[in-house]
C-alpha positions as CSV (number, residue, x, y, z in Angstrom):
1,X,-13.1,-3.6,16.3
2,X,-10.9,-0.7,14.7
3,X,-10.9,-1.0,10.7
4,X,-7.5,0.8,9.6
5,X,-7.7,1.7,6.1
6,X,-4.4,2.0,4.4
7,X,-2.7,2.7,1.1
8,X,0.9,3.5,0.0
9,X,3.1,5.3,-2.6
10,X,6.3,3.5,-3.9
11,X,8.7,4.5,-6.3
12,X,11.8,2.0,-7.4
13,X,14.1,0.4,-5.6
14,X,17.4,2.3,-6.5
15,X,19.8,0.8,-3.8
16,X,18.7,-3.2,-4.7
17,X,18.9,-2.0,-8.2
18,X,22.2,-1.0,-8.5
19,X,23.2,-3.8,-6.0
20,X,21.4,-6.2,-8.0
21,X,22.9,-5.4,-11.6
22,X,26.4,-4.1,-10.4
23,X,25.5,-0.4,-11.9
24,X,28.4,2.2,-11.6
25,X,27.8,4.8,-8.8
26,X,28.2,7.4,-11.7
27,X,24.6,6.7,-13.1
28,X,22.3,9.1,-11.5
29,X,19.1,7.6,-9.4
30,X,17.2,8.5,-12.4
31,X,19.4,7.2,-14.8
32,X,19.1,3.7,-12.5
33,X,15.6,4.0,-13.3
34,X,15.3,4.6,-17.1
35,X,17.5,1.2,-17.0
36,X,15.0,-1.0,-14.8
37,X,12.3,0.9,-17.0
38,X,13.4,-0.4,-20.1
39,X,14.2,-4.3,-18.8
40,X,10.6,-4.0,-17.6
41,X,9.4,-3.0,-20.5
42,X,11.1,-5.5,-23.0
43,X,10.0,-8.3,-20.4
44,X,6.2,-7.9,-20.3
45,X,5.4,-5.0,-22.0
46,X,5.3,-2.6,-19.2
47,X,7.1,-0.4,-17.1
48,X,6.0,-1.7,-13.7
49,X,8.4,-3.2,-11.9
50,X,7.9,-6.3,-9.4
51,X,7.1,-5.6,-6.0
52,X,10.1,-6.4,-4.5
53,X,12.1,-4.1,-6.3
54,X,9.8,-1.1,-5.3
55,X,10.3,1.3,-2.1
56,X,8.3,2.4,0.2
57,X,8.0,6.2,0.1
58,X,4.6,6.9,1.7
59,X,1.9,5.3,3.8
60,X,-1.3,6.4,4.5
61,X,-4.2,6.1,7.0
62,X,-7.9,6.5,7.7
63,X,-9.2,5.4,11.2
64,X,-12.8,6.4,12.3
65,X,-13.3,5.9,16.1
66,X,-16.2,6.7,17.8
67,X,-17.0,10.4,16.3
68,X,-13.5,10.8,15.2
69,X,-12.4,10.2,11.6
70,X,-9.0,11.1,11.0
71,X,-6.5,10.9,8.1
72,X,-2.5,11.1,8.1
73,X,0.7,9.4,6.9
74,X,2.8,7.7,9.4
75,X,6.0,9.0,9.9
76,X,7.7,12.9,9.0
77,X,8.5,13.2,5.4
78,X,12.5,12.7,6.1
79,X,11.2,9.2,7.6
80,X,13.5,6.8,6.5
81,X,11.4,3.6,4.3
82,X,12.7,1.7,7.7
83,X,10.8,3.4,9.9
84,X,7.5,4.1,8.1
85,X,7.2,0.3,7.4
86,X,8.3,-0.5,10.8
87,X,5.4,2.2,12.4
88,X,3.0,0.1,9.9
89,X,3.7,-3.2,11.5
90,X,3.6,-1.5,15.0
91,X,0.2,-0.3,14.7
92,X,-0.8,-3.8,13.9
93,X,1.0,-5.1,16.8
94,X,-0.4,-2.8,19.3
95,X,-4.1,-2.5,18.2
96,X,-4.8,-5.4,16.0
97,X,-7.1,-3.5,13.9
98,X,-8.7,-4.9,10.7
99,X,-7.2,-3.8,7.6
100,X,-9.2,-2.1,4.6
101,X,-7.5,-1.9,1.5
102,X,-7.8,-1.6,-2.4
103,X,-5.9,-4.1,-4.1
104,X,-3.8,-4.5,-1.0
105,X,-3.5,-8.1,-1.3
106,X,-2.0,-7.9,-5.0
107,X,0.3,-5.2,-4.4
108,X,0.6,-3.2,-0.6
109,X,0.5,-6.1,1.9
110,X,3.2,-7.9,-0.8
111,X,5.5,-5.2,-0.8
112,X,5.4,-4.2,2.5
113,X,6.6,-7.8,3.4
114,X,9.5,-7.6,1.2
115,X,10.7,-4.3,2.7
116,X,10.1,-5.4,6.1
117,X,11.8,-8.7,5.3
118,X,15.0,-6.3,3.8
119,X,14.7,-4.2,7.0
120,X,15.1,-7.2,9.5
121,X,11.6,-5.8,11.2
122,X,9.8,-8.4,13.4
123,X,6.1,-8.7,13.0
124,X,5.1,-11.6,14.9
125,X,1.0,-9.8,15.6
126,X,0.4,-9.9,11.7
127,X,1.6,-13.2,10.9
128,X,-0.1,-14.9,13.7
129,X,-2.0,-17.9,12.0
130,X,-3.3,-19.3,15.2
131,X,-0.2,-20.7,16.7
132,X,-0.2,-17.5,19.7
133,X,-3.7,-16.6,18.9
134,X,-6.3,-19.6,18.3
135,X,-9.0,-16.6,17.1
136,X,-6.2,-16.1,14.4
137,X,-6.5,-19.0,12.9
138,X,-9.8,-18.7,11.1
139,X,-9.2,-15.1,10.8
140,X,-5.6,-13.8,10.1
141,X,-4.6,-11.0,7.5
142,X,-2.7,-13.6,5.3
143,X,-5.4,-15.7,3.9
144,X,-7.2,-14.4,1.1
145,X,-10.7,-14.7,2.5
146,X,-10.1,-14.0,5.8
147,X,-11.9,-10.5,7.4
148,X,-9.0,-9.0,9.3
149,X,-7.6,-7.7,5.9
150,X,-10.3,-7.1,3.8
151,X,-9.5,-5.7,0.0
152,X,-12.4,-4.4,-1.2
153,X,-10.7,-4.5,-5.1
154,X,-10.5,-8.2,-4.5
155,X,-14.2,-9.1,-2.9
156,X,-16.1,-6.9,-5.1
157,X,-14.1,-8.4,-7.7
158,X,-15.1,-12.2,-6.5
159,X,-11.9,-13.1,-6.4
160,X,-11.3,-12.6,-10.5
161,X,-8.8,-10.5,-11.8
162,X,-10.9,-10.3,-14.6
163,X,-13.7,-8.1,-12.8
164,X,-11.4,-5.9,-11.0
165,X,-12.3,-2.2,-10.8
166,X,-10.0,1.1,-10.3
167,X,-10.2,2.9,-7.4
168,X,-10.6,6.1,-8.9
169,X,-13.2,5.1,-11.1
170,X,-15.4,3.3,-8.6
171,X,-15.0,6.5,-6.2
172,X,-16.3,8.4,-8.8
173,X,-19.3,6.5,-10.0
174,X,-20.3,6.5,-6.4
175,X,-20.4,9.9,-6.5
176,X,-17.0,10.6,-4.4
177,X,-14.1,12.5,-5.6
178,X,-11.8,10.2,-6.8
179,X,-8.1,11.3,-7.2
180,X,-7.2,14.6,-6.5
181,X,-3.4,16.0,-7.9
182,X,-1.5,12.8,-9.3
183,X,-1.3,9.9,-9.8
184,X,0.7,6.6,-9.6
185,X,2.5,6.8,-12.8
186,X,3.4,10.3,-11.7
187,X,4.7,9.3,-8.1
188,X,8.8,8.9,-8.9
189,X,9.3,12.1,-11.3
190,X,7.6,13.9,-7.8
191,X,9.7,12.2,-5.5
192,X,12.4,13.2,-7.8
193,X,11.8,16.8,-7.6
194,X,11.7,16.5,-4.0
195,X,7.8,16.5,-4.0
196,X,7.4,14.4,-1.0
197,X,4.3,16.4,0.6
198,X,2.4,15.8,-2.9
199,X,2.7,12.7,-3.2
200,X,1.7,11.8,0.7
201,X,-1.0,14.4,0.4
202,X,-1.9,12.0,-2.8
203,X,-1.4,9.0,-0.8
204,X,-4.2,10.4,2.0
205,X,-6.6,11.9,-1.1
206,X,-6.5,7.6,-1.6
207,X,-7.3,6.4,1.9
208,X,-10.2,9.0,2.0
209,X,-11.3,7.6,-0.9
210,X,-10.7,3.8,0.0
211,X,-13.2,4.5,3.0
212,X,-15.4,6.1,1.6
213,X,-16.0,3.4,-0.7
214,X,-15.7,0.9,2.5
215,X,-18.6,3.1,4.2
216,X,-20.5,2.1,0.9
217,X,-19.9,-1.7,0.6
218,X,-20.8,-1.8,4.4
219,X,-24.2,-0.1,3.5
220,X,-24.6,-2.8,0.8
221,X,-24.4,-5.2,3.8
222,X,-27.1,-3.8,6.1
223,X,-24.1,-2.6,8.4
């Protein structure tokens, strides 16, 4: 079985923003930003918004097969979000691989629904919960304790948000690099500077990093 590990890069939603609030089309994507920033903020504290206001801009990849390890980002760099989540759920539907992820059941695999639901994309392989597959329905990548999308974050974790662990830190204390050039927080003001190549070299840097760490807990397993 093929074990696709997988991260991605977002940055806000700029279009459902100003759609959302009726914001003039003289306020500058930045300017849209600072805006949704600062609701965030004086809701909880924090300038994170929720996942379904935030846009796809990168994802990334690790697949070893055989002697082969290989990393990349799907898509070119002028890819529109679209296409990039549609080559996601594609992959899925062709292959079936089991997903590898950190923290991809709190944040990734929810957002990528929410773009692919605003995208109209069909992804009838991934949400199979036994009713075209019977094998699915003890093992599909929507239940939380299911093998087929395995977050590492989440299982090391046992299930408690209190016990979760950053990936960069756990990279690190298992003697792997950790992350190399950015990072999240940094992702928009790139993107706005047209630094699309850094932030999916970033992306990659991630996935290395997230199998890596997989290659460890499978060791813990006697695999």
């Amino acid at each position: 079985m093929l074990s696709l590990v997988f991260d991605i890069e977002t940055i806000p939603d700029i279009h459902g923003l100003r759609q959302l609030h009726s914001l003039p089309d003289s306020l500058s994507d930045a300017e849209v930003a600072n805006i949704a920033f600062h609701q965030s903020r004086q809701r909880n504290g924090s300038e994170f918004l929720p996942h379904h206001l935030q846009r796809v801009c990168a994802i990334s990849c690790a697949l070893r097969e055989g002697n082969q390890f290989k990393v990349w980002s799907l898509g070119e760099p002028a890819a529109t979000e679209a296409e990039l989540v549609q080559r996601f759920f594609d992959g899925i539907e062709k292959y079936t691989p089991n997903l590898v992820s950190w923290n991809g059941g709190g944040f990734d695999l929810p957002v990528l629904h929410y773009r692919a639901m605003v995208h109209g994309i069909a992804a009838p392989r991934y949400w199979d919960l036994g009713e075209d597959d019977k094998d699915f329905k003890w093992n599909n990548y929507i239940s939380r304790y299911h093998i087929r999308h395995l977050d590492l974050m989440d299982v090391l974790a046992m299930y408690s948000g209190r016990a979760n662990a950053p990936l960069d830190q756990m990279a690190q204390l298992c003697g792997f690099p950790g992350k190399l050039g950015m990072d999240g927080s940094k992702v928009w003001q790139a993107y706005l500077q047209g630094e699309l190549k850094a932030i999916r070299d970033y992306c990659e840097t991630d996935v290395a990093n997230t199998h890596l760490v997989y290659l460890r807990f499978l060791k813990m397993r006697g695999q």
